[in-house]
C-alpha positions in Angstrom: -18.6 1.4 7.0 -21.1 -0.6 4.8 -21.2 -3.1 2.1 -22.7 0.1 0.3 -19.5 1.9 0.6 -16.2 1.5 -1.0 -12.7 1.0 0.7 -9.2 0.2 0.2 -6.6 -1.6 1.5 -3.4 -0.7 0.3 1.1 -1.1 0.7 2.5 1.8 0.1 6.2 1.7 -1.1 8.4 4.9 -0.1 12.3 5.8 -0.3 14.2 7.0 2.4 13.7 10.7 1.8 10.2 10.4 0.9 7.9 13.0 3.9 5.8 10.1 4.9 3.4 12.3 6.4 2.8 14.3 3.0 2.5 11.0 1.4 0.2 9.8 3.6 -2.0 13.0 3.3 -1.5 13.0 -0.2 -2.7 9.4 -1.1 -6.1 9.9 1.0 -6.7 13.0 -1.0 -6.3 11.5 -4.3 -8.5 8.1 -3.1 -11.3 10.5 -1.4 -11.4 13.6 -4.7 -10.7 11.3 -7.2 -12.0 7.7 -6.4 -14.4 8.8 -3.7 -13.4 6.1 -1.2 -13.9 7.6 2.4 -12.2 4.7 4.2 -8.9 3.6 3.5 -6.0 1.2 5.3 -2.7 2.7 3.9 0.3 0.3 5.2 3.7 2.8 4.2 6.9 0.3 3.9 10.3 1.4 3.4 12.0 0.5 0.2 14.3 -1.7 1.7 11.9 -3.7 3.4 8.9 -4.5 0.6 12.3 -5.4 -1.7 12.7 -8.3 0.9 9.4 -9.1 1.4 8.8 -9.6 -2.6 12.0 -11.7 -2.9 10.7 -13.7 -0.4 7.1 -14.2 -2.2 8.8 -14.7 -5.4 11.0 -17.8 -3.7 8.1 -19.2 -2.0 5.7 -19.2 -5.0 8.4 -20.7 -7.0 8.9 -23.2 -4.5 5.2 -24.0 -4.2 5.3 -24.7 -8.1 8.3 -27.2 -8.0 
């Protein structure tokens, strides 16, 4: 990888019957066909757990504003 090539970092959100593998396989096909990034970080998190993790965000960004 090169500063002449693009990448992604991405979070992934999925519901319990989602085929994680498909999705998986399926996001890097649309980022490589129709984005043309060739390198990508895809993190997949359960719904349960980025629901917790935003409410968490949310109280520590408000808290940082009081």
């Amino acid at each position: 990888m090169s500063t002449q090539e693009n990448a992604l970092t991405v979070h992934l959100v999925y519901l319990p019957e989602t085929d994680t593998e498909a999705l998986l396989s399926a996001a890097h096909e649309v980022l490589v066909h129709h984005f043309a990034i060739q390198h990508s970080t895809i993190q997949l998190e359960p719904e349960h757990y980025a629901v917790q993790c935003a409410q968490k965000m949310c109280k520590e960004h408000t808290l940082a504003e009081t």
